[in-house]
N, C-alpha and C positions, 0 to 999 in steps of 0.2 A: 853623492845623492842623499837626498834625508831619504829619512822614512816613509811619509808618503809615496815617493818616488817610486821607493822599491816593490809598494805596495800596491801601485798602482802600472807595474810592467804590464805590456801586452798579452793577454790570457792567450792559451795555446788555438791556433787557429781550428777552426771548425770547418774550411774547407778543403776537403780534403784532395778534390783535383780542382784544380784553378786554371778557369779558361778566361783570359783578359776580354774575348769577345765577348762573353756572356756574363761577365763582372761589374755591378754598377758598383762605380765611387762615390762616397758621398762623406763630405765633412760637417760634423758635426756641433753645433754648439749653440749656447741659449743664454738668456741673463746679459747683454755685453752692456746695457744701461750707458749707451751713449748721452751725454749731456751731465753728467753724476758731477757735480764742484768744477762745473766746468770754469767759473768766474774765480778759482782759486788758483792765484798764482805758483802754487807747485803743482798742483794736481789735476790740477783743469783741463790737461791734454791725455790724461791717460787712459780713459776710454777709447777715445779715437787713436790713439796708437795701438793700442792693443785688436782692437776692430781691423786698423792697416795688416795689423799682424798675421789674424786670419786670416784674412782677406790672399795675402801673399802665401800663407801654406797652403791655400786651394790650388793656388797658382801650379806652386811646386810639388804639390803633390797630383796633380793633373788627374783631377776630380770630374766628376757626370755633371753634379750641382753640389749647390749648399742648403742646409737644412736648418733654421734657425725654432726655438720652442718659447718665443717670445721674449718681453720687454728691450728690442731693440734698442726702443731712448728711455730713457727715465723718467722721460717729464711726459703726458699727455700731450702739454703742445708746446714740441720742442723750439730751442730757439733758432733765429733765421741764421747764423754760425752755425748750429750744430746740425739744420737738414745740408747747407749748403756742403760741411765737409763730409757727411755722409755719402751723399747724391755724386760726389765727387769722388769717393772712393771708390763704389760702386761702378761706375762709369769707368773708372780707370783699371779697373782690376775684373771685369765681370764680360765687360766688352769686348769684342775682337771676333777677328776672323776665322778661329778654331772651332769646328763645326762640333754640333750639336749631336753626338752619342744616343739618346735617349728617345724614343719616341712616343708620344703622345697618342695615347686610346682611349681616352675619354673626352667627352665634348670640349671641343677649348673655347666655345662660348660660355660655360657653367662658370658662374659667381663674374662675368665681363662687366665693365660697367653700364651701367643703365643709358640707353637711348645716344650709345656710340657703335662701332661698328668693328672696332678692333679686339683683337683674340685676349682673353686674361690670362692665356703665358704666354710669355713674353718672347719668347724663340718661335712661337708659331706664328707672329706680325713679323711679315716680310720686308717692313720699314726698318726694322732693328735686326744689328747685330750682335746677337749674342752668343759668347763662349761660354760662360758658367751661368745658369742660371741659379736664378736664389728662393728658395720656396721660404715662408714664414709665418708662422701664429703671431697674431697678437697675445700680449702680457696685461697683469694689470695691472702695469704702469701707464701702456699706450694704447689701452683699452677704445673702441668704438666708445664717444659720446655726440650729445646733442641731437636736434628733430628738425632736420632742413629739410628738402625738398627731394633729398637724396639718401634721407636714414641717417644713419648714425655714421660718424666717421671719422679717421685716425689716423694720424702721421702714415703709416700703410699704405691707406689709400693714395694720397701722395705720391708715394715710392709705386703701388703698382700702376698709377695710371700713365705716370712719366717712363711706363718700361723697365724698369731698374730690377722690380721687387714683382715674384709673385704671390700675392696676399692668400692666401687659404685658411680654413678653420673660421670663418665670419659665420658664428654661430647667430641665428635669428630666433629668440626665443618666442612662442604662440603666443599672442597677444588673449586668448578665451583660455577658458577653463576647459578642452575638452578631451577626455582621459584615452585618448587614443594617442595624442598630439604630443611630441614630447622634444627632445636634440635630434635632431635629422644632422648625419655628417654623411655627405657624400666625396667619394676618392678621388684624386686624379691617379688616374690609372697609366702607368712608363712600361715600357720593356726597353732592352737592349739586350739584342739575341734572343738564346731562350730563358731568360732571365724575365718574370712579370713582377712589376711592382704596387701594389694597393699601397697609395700615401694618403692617410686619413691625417685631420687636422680639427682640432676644437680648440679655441681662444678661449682665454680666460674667462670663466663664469663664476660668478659668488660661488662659493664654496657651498654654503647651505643647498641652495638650487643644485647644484650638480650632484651634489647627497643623495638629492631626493630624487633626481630625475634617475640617478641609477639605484638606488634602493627599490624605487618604482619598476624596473625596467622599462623605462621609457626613454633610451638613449639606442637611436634605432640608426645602426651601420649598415648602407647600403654596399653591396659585395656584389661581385660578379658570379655564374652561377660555377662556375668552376674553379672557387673561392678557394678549395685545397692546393690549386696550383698556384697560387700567388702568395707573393710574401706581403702581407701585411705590415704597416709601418703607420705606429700613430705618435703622432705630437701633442702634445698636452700640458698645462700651465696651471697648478694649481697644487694647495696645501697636501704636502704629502704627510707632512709630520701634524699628527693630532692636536690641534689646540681648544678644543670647546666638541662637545658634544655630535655636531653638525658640521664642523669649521675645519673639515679637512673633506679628502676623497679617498677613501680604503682602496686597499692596491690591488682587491680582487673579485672585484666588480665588475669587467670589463667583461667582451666578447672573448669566448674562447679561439674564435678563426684569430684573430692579433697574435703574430710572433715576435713582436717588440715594440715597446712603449720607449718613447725618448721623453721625460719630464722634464720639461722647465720650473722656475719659481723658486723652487730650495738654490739655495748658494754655495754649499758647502758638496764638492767634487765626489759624487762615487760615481762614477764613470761605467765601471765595468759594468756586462750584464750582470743582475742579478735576479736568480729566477723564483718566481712569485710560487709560493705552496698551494700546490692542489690547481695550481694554473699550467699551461704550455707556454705563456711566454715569461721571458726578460725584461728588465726594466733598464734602462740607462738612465744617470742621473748624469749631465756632463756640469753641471754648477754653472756659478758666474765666471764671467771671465775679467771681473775686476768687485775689489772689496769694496762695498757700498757702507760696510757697518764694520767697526771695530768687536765682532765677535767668535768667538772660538771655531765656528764655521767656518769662515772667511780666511784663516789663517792658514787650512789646509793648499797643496799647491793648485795652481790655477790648471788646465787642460780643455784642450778641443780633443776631439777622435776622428780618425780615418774609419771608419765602415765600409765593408765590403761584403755586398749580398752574391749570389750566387745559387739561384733555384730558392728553393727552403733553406739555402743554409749562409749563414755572416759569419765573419768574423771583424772585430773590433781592436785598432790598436792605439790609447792615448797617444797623444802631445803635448809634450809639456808648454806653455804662452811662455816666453822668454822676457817681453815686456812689462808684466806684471810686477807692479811694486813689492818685495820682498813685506811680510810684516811676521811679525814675533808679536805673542804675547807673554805674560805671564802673573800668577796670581800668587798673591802672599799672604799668611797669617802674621799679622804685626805680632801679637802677643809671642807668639811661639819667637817668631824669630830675634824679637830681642832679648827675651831667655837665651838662646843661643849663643846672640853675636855679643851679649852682656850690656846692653844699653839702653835707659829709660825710655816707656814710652812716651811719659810725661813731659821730658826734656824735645822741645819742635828743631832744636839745631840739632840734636843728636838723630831724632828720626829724619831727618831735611836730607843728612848726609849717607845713612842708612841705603833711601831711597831712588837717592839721585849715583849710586855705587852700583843700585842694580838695573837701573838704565841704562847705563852706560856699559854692562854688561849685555844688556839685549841689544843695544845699537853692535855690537862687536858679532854677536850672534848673529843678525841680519846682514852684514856686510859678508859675513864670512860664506853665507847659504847662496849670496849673488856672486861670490867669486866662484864657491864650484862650480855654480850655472854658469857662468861665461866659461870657465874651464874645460869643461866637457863640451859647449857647444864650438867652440875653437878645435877640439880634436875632432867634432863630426864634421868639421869642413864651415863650419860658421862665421861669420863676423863677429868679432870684441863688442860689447856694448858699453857703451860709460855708466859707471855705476849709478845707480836711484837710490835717492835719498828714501831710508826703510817707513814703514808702519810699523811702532809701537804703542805696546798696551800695557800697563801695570797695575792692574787691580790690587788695593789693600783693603785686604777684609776683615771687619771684627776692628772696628775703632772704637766702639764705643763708650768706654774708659778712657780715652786719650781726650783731653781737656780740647786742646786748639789744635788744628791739622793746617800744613802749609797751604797755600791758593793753587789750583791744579796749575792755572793760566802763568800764573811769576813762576813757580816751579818749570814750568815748561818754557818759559822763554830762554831758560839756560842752556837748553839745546837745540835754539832756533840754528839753522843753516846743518845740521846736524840728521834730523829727522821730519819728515812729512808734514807729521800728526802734531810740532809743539803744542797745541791750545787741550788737547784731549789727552795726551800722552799718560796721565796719570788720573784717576777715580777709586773714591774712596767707597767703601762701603759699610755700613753701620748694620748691625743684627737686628733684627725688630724685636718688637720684644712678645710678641704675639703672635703667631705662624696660624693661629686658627684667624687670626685679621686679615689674610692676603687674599686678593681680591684676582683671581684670573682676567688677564686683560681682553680676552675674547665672548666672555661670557655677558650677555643680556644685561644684565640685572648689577645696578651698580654698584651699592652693599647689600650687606647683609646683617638683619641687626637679629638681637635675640628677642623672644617672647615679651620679656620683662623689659627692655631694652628701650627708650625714648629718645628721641633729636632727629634731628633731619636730616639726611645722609649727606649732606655738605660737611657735614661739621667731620664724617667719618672717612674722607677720601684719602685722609693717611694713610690709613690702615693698609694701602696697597695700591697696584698698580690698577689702573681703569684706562678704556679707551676715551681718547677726544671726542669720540662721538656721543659716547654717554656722560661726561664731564658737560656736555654743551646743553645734551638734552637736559639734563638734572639741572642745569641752571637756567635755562629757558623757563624750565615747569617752576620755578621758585619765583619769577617773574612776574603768574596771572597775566600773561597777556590778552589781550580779548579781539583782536584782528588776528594776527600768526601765531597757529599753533606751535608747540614745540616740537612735535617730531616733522612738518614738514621744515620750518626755519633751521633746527639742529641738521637736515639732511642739508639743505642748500650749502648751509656751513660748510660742512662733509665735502661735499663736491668741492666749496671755494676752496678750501685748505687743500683737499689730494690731488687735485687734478687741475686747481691754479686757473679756477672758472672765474675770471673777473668778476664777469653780470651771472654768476647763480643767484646774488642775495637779490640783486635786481631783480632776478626774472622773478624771482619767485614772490617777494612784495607786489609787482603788478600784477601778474595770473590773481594774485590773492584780490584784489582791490578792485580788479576789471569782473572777475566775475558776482563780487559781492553787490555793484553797483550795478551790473545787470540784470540778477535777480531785482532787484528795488524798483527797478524803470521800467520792466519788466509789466507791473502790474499800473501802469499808468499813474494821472493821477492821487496820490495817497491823502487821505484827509489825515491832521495831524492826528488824531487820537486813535487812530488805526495803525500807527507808523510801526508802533512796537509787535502787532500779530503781523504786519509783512514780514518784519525781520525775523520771526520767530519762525515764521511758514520758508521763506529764503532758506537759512539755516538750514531747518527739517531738511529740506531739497537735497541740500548740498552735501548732508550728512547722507543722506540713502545712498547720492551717487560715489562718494570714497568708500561706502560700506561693500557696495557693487564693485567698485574697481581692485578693491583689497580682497574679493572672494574669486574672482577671475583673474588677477594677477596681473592684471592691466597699467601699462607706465600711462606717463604724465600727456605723450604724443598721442593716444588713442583719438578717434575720432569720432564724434556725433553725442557730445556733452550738452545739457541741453540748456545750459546759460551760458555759453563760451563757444564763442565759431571757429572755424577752422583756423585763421589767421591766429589769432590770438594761440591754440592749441598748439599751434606747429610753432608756435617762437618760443616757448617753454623748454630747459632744460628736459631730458628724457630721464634724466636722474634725478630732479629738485623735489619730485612728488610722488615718488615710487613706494614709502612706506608709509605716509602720512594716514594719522588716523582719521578716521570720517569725524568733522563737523572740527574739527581743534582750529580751524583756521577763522572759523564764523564765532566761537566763544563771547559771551559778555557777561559783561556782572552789574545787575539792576541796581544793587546795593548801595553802590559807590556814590557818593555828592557828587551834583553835576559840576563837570570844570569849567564852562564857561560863566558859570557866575561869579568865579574869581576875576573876571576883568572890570565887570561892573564899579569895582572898588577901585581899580588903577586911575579913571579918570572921572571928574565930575560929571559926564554926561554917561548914560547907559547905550552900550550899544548895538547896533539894532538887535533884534531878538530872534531874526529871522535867515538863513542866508541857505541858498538851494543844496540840495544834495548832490548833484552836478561838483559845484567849485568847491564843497568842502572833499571829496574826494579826488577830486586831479591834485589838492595844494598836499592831499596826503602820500598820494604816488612819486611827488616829487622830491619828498625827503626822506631820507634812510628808515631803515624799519626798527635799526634801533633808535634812532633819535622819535620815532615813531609814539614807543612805546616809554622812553624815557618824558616824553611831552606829558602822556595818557598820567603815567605817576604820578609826574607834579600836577598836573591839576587836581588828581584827587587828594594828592596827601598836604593841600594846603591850607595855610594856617587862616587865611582868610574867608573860607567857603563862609562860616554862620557869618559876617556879615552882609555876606552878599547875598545870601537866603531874606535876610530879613529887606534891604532894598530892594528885591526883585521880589518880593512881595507886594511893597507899595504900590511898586511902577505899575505892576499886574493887574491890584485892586483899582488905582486911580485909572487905567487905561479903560477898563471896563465900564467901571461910573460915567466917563466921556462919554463911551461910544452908547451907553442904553441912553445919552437925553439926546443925542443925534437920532436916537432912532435906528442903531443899525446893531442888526443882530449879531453877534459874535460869538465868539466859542467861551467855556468857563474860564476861570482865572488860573485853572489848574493846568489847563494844556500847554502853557509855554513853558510853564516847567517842565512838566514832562514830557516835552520834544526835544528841549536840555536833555536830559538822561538820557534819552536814547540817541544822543550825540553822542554816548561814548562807544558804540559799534561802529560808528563810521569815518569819525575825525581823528584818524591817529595826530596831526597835525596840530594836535589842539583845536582848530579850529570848533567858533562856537557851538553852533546848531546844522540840524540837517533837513530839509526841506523840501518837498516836491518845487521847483522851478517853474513855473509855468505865470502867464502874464496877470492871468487873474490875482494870483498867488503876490504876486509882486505887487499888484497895487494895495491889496490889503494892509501889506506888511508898510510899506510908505505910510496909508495914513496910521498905524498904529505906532510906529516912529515919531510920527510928528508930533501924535498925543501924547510919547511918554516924555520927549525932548520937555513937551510944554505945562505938564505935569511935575516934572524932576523940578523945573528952574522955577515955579511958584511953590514946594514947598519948601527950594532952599531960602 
């Protein structure tokens, strides 16, 4: 056995008479990230084997339920393979005739789905047969998203509606501001004998938000009134280890009636209880049950636990996963060690061979750690498994005098069929050279610069690690865009990239576009030289109501906006507009040279001057928002603008002299220009000008066409 192993033996039991009638079983485990490289040919299947795995020690070890503390799949929306071998497991290992131990005293219509008629556990629907029932938090990997007709919703939901899974912890955060309102978790309440069980459950919520909801005490646990006679049992998904400020949840916050926390989210296995200072309860950490990331965490051995409650009192005994990919690491000082081993570090074949000696060393390591495991599990009465090919890691640290370093990828092809991980197997690491330059990856604010200090923090994101979300926002904001602000576009991003949102950029380009153009139409009629105080007055609107949504906490789904009907509301991401600043998405810059006088120049006729507000915003919703904004650029930064100033001059002046000996009044010379300029709030598209649409509108603009067509070709 390694060391963890021993470390992690079963602590000495706490019950001290053991009556099987009055004893719930229950296994436990969290993190299993079904779906993780599932399209990788070695590794693809090791989630779902290892899931089988548990699956069948519930079996054998003839358990009440199973307890899961989130991210079932890995992907928000797993693939049609991966629910279907779940659902399948499930179905096969969960099902059957073996009655049901546990009984249910809490409403079994509480969290049911909406406007069905069947029970939300799953052993209380007389349709289904169930042996082991499976209680589960969501993660935030399979986090609730989106704003249908039925809320937010997650692979989970799926799993509970089909019977399989029963979903718990669907935390519903208050959509108002009001300081009473805060996490409502209500239990479902089991006995079995005289054994009562309170199973509290809270899904994953931002870290910051659950900070403050219980800094605040406002995480309010509904108990039964004879709450010292039940064991309490809570599930919960979220940063235990400190990363920023706000960006964890402290471990001693909770209610004091709780006699065990089971945490999901960390990877890294402490299983045993461990009991919180100045608290009554224990925490369980049971980790992942497959390595997601090649880090020092993850190397630790894999384990589920058998839990056995009993009144007030459990006891807890690990199990080791047997299917679990074996991984070693290890980390090196180059310098030191070739002082040691006598060999330049400058010379790349001497360290090539160095490197690749202590690989091959940890591959011998990992093979040897899965033979004791098959060894031992063969004398407990086990089946042999066929060895798995290991996870390796070899970090070299302190390059940075070493001129050229081998390619991680060629280096590792050497022991392709060998190891897992060839393409990763080896990373290098370089010293910085500045430790006050490191940038925490969870923190706000993306550098830091000093007093005296000048440039733009693009130019400093060396300096250290930063998240993608602030990498996106800080280059959105370098862009001036003047339709999509940066923090609502940076969030859409967010959403696309983590939770694999096809239509986030979509949605969120249109919400932006449908309601800019409603405000506008909004006020009927617009004469042009008014066009610029609507959009000013629009704007202002739209700024008060994100200022209002960002003081009451209110997502992107709320209802009763007062340029955006409910349709349009309810097809928005619930995510895409949750931190957006008030007014970033209505921005413009008057400044800029209008862009459609650069067309003027492409051909010898000018064309028309005029075109509605209508079609120059549908042709902008139809194309992407960065090509949006990359159109908005080129028209401003082009070289041709002062030509076309001085022709759309003429055309201007000649149009006008026309129309005053016709007799017909018209507006100054100035207004088509500056109906141009305030094209550039509404035509991401490029498109020329923006225009109220209307039929009078449209005849004007005809004969002022005709007059410049006839104007242009007599002075050429």
């Amino acid at each position: 056995m390694s060391n963890s192993d021993s470390e992690l033996a079963a602590p000495p039991p706490t019950i001290k008479h053991d009556f099987p009638e009055d004893t719930i079983r229950i296994l436990l485990a969290t993190d299993n990230h079904i779906g993780y490289l599932e399209r990788d040919p070695i590794r693809g299947q090791d989630s779902v084997n290892t899931f089988k795995e548990i699956l069948q020690l519930a079996v054998k070890s003839d358990v009440d339920f199973i307890l899961l503390a989130g991210d079932l799949f890995h992907e928000n929306r797993p693939s049609r393979d991966c629910l279907y071998q779940v659902m399948s497991l499930l179905r096969e290992y969960t099902l059957g005739e073996k009655p049901v131990q546990i009984e249910l005293l809490s409403n079994p219509n509480e969290g049911k789905a909406t406007g069905y008629s069947f029970s939300a556990i799953n052993y209380e629907d007389g349709n289904l047969n169930v042996a082991i029932p499976v209680f589960s938090i969501h993660g935030n990997h399979d986090d609730p998203q989106g704003a249908g007709p039925e809320g937010a919703l997650c692979a989970l939901d799926m799993l509970s509606v089909a019977g399989l899974v029963n979903y718990i912890g669907k935390v519903e955060l208050p959509l108002n501001d009001v300081p009473t309102e805060g996490v409502a978790v209500r239990p479902v309440l089991l006995r079995k004998g005289n054994t009562h069980l309170g199973l509290y459950g809270i899904g994953n919520v931002k870290d910051a938000r659950m900070h403050f909801e219980l800094r605040s005490n406002r995480v309010r646990m509904y108990m039964p009134k004879d709450k010292d006679d039940w064991f309490n049992l809570l599930l919960l998904h979220q940063n235990r280890v400190k990363h920023g400020p706000q960006e964890f949840v402290p471990e001693g916050l909770f209610d004091d009636s709780v006699d065990l926390i089971v945490w999901g989210h960390e990877h890294d296995c402490r299983i045993r209880p461990e009991p919180v200072p100045g608290k009554r309860y224990s925490i369980s950490q049971p980790g992942s049950s497959i390595a997601t990331s090649l880090a020092e965490g993850e190397a630790l051995d894999k384990h589920v636990a058998l839990l056995k409650i009993q009144g007030k009192e459990f006891e807890m005994t690990p199990i080791p996963l047997r299917t679990v990919r074996p991984f070693v690491m290890d980390e090196i000082l180059l310098t030191e060690v070739a002082e040691e081993d006598g060999f330049d570090v400058t010379d790349q074949m001497e360290v090539a061979k160095y490197l690749r000696l202590r690989v091959t060393e940890l591959i011998d390591k990992a093979n040897d750690m899965w033979d004791q495991r098959n060894t031992q599990a063969v004398q407990e009465g086990e089946a042999e498994l066929p060895r798995m090919l290991p996870l390796v890691r070899l970090k070299v640290v302190d390059t940075t005098g070493v001129s050229s370093m081998s390619n991680p990828i060629r280096f590792g092809q050497e022991f392709a069929g060998r190891i897992a991980n060839p393409r990763d197997v080896l990373v290098f690491h370089r010293a910085k050279k500045s430790a006050a330059r490191r940038i925490v990856a969870d923190e706000p604010k993306l550098v830091e610069l000093d007093g005296d200090e000048e440039g733009d923090g693009l130019d400093k994101l060396a300096a250290g690690r930063v998240r993608v979300h602030s990498l996106v926002q800080e280059y959105l904001r370098a862009q001036e865009m003047q339709l999509l602000g940066e923090s609502g576009m940076s969030d859409a991003i967010q959403v696309f990239v983590e939770k694999d949102d096809a239509h986030a950029i979509s949605k969120h380009v249109d919400h932006t576009l449908r309601a800019l153009m409603k405000g506008v139409q909004a006020s009927g009629e617009v004469p042009e030289a008014n066009l610029d105080d609507v959009l000013e007055r629009v704007r202002e609107e739209r700024e008060r109501q994100y200022m209002e949504e960002q003081k009451t906490g209110q997502m992107s789904r709320a209802k009763g906006h007062a340029e955006v009907d409910d349709d349009e509301a309810g097809s928005v991401d619930s995510m895409a507009m949750e931190v957006d600043e008030p007014g970033d998405d209505f921005d413009s810059d008057s400044t800029r040279p209008p862009p459609e006088k650069k067309s003027a120049v492409r051909g010898k006729k000018a064309p028309p001057p005029h075109i509605g507000a209508k079609k120059a915003l549908a042709s902008g919703r139809r194309k992407n928002a960065a090509e949006s904004d990359d159109e908005d650029n080129e028209g401003l930064d082009g070289e041709e603008a002062p030509r076309t100033v001085k022709r759309t001059g003429r055309l201007a002046a000649s149009t006008t002299q026309k129309a005053s000996k016709r007799g017909i009044t018209n507006k100054p010379a100035q207004t088509p220009t500056k109906t141009r300029q305030t094209t550039l709030g509404f035509a991401p598209s490029g498109t020329s000008t923006v225009r109220t649409s209307t039929r009078t509108a449209a005849g004007r603009a005809r004969g002022k066409i005709a007059t410049a067509i006839e104007v242009d070709s007599s002075s050429d």
